[in-house]
Backbone bond lengths (Angstrom), bond angles and torsions (degrees), N, CA, C in turn:
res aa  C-N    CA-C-N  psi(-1)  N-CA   C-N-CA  omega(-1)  CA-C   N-CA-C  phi
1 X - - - 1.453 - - 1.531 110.30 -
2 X 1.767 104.31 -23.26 1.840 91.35 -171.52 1.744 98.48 -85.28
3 X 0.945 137.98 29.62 1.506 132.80 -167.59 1.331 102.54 -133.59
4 X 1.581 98.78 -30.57 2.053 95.60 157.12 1.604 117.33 -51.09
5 X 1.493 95.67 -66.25 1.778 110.35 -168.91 1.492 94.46 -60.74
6 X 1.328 143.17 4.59 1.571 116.05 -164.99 1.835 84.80 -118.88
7 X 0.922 111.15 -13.80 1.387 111.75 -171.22 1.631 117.40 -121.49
8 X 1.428 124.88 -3.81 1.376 162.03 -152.84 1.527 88.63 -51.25
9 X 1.063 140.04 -73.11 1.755 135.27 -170.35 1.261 108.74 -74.95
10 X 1.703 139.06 -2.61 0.997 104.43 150.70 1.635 117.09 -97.09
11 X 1.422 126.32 14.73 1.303 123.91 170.69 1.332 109.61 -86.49
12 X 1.343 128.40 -39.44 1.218 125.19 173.38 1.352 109.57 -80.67
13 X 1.037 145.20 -24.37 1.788 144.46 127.86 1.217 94.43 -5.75
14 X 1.021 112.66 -100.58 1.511 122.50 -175.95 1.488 136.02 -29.83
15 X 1.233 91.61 -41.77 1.581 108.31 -177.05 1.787 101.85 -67.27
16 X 1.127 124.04 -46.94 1.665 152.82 156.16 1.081 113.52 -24.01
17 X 1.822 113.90 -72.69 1.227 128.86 176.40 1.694 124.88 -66.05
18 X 1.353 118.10 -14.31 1.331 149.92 148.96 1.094 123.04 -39.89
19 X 1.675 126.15 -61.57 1.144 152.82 -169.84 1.461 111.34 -82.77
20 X 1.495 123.57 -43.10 1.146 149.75 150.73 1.630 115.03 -21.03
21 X 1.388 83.20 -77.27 1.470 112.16 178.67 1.929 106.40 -51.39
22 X 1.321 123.82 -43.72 1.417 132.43 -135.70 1.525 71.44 -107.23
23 X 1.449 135.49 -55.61 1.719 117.02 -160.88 1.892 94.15 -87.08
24 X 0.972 138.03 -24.43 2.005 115.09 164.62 1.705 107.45 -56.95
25 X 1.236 100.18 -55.57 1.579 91.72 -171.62 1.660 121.15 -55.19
26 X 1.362 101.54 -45.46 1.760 100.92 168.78 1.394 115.02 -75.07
27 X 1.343 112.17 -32.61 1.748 101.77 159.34 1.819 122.55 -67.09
28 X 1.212 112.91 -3.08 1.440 114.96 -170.13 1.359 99.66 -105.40
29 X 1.629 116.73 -24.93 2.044 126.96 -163.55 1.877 78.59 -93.43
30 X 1.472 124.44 -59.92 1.332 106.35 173.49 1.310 158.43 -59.83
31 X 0.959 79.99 -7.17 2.095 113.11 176.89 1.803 103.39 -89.51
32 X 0.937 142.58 -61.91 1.368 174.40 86.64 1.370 94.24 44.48
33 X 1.177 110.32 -113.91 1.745 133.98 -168.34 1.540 122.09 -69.05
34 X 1.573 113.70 -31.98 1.592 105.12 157.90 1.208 123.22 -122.09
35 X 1.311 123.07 20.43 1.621 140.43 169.96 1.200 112.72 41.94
36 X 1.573 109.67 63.55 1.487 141.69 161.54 1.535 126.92 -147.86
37 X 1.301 128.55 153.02 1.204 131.80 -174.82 1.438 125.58 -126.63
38 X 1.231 139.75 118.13 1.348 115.22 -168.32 1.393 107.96 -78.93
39 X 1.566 113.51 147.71 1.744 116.56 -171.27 1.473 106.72 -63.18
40 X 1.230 132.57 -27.22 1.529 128.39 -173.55 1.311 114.90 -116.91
41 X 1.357 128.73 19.61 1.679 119.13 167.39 1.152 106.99 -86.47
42 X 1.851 144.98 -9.55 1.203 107.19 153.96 1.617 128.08 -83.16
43 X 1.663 99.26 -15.91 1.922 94.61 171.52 1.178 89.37 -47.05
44 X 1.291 120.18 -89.21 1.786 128.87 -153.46 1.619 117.57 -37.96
45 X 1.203 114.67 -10.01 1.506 106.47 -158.97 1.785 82.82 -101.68
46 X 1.739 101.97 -34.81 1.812 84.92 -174.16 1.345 107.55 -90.19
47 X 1.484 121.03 -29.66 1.805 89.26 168.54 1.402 127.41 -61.10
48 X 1.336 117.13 -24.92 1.512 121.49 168.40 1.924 113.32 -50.63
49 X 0.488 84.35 -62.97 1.818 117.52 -171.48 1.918 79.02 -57.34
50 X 1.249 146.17 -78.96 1.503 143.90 -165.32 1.606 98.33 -62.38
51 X 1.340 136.48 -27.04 1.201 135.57 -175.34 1.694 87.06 -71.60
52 X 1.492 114.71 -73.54 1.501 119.86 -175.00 1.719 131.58 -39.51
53 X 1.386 79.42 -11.96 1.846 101.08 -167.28 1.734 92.96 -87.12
54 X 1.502 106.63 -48.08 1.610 95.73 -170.18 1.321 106.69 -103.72
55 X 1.215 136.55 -11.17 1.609 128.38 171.32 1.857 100.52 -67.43
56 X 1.108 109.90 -20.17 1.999 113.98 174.15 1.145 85.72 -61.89
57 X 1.570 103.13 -88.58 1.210 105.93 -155.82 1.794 111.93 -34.13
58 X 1.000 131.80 -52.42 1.476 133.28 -169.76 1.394 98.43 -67.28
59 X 1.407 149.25 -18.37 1.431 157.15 162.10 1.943 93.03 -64.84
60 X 1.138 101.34 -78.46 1.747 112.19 -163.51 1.174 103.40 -53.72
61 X 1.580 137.53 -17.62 1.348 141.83 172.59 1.488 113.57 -68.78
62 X 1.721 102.00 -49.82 1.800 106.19 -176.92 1.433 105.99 -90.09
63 X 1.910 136.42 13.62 1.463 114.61 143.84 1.149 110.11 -111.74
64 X 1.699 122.14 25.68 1.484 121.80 163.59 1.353 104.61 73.33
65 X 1.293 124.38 15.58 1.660 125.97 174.94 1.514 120.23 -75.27
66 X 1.004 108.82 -1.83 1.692 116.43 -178.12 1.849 99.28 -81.73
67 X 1.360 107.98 139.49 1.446 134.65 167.65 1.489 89.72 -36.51
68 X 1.220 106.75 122.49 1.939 137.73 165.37 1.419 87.06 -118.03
69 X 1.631 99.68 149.00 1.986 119.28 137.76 1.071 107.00 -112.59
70 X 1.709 118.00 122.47 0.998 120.05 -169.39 1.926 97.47 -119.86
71 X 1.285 114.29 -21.54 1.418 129.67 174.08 1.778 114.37 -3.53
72 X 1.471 105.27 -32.23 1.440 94.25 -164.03 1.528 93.83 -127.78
73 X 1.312 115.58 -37.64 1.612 125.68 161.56 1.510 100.88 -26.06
74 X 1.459 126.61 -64.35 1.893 115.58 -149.03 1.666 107.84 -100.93
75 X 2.069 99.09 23.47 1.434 100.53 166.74 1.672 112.91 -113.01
76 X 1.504 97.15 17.44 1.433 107.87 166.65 1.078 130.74 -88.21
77 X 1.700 145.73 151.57 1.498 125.10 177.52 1.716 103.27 -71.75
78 X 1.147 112.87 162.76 1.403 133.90 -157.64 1.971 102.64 -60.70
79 X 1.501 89.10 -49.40 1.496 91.72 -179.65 1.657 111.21 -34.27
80 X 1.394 94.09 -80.33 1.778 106.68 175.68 1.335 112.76 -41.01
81 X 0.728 150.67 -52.20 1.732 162.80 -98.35 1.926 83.14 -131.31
82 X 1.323 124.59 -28.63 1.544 129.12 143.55 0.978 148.05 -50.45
83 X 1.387 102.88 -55.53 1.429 134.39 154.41 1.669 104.75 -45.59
84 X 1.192 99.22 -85.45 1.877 100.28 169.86 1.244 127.45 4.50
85 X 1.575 95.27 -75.62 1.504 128.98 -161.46 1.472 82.20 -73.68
86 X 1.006 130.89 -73.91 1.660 124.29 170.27 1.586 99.93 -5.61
87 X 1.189 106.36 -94.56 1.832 113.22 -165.07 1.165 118.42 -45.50
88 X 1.609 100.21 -30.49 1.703 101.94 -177.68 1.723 106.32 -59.86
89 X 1.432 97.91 -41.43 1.683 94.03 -172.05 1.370 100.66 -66.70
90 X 1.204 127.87 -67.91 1.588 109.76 176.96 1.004 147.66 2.54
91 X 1.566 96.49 -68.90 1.324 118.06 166.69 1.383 135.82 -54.81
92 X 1.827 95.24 -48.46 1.824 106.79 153.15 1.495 124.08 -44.73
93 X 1.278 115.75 -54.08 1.444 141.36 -170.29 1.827 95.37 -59.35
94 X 1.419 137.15 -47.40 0.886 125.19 171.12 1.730 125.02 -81.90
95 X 1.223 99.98 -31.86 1.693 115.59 168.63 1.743 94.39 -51.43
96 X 1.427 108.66 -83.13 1.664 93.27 -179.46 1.233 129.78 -36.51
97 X 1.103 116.32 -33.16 1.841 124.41 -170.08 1.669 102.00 -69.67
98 X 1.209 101.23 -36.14 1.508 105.58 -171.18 1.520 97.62 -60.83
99 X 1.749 101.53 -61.02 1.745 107.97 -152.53 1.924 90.34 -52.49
100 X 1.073 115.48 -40.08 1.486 120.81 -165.10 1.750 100.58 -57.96
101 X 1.121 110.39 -31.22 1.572 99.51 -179.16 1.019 111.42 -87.72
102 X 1.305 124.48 -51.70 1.638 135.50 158.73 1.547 114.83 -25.33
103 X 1.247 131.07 -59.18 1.605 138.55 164.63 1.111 117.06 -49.52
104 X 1.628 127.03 -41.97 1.021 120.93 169.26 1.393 132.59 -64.50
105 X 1.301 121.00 -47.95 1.166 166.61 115.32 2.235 81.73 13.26
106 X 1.006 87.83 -90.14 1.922 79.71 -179.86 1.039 123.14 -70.17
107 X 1.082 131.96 -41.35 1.832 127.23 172.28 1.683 101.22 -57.73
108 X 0.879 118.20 -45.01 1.792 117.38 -178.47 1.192 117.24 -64.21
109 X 1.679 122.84 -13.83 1.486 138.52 -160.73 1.759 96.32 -113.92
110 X 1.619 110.98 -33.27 1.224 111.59 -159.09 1.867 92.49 -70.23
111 X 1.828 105.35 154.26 1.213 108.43 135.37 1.455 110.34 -145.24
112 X 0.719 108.49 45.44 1.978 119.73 160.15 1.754 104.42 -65.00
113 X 1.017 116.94 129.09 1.784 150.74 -176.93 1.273 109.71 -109.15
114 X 1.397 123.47 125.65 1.315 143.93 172.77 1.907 103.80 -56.52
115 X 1.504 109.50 131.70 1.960 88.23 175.15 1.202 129.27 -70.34
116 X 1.666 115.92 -35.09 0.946 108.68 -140.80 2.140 82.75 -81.97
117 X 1.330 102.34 -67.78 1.812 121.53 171.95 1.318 96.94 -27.81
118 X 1.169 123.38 -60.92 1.515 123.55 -143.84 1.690 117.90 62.38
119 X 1.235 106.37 34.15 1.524 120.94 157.86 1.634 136.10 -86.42
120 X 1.413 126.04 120.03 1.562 128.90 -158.73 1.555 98.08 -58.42
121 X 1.382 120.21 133.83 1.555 129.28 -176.49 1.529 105.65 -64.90
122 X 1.187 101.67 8.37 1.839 110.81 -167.68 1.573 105.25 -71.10
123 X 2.059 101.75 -37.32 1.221 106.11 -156.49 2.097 94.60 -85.22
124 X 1.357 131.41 7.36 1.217 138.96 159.52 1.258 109.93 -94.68
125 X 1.276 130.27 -44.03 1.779 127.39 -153.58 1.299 91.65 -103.42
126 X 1.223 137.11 4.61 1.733 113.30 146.86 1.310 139.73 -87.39
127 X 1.386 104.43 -10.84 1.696 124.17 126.56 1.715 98.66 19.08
128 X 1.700 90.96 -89.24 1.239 138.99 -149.86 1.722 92.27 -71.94
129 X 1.188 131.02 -34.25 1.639 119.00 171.39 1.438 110.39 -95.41
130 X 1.032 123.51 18.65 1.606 130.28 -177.57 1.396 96.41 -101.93
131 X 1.496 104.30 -58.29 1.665 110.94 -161.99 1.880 89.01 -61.29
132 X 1.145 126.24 -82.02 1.007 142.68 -169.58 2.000 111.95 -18.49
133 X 1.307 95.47 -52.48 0.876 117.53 163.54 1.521 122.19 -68.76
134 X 1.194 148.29 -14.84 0.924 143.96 122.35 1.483 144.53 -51.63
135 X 1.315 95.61 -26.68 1.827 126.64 163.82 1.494 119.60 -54.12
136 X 1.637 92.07 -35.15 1.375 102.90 -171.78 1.507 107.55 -91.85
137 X 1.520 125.93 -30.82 1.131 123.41 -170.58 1.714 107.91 -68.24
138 X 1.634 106.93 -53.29 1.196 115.63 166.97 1.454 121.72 -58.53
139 X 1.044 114.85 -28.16 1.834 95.94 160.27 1.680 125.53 -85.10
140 X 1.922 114.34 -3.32 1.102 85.21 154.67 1.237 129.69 -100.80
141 X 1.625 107.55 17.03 1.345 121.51 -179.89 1.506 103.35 -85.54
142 X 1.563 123.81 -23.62 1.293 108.23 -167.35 1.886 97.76 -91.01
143 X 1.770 109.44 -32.58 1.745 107.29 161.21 1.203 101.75 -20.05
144 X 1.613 109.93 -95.02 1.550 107.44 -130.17 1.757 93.55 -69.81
145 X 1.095 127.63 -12.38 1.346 112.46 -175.65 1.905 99.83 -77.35
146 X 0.990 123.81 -25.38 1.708 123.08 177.94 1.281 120.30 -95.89
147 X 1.876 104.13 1.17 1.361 107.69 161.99 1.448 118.56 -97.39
148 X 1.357 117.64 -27.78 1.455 114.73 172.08 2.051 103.48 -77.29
149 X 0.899 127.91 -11.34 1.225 138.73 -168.09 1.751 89.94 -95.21
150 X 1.310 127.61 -32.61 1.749 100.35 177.35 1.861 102.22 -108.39
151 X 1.347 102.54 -30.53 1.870 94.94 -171.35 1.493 101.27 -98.38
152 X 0.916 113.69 -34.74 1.953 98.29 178.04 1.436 119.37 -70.23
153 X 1.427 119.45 142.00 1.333 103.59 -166.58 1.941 68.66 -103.10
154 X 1.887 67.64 167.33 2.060 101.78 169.22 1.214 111.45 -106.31
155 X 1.107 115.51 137.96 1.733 120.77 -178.00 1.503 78.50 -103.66
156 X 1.837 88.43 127.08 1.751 96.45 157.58 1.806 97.24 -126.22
């Protein structure tokens, strides 16, 4: 169970991207071969698919796989180049906090309805305050770990 929670958005990623995958193809074999379409496999395939889009992103955020410039960062001495990474998280840590209120902030405001379902876009665009919100937790998890990493010294 602890390898679920440590890895948790990309299983439900998956599970998403799955579903995705499983309603185009039977919407593509039904369109095709018995010349019918069901009215709601493309809602479902794109809220799936926008869930999958930002539970990544909130995955690719906590192994640091997202595009950095580091170009001028790793021509600093190490001390600073701590410090840095320090502010950088900061800065993330509040950048996320924002988008996280901001998202909420619209999905809570939205009442736009899917046509075909007639389902509130709320139950897709919180996606988008989950990830965010996860963005934020993990950057203050990556803070204090890049703050004891530039101001605490290490006894060796």
């Amino acid at each position: 169970m602890k390898g679920f929670f440590k890895k948790f958005e990309l299983y439900i990623g998956s599970a998403f991207i799955s579903i995705t995958t499983v309603v185009v193809i039977m919407n593509v074999f039904t369109r095709y071969f018995l010349k019918f379409t069901y009215f709601w496999s493309e809602e479902v395939a794109v809220g799936c698919f926008v869930w999958t889009i930002f539970l990544g992103t909130a995955a690719a955020y906590r192994e640091k796989g997202l595009i950095g410039v580091e170009a001028i960062v790793v021509l600093l001495p190490e001390k600073i180049r701590n410090i840095v990474e320090f502010l950088t998280y900061i800065l993330l840590t509040i950048l996320s906090g924002l988008m996280c209120v901001f998202s909420f902030t619209y999905v809570s405001s939205s009442s736009k309805i899917t046509a075909a379902l007639e389902l509130s876009y709320g139950y897709i665009n919180i996606s988008i305050v989950i990830s965010f919100a996860l963005m934020t937790l993990y950057s203050i998890i990556f803070t204090i770990g890049s703050f004891k990493k530039a101001f605490i010294k290490k006894d060796n």
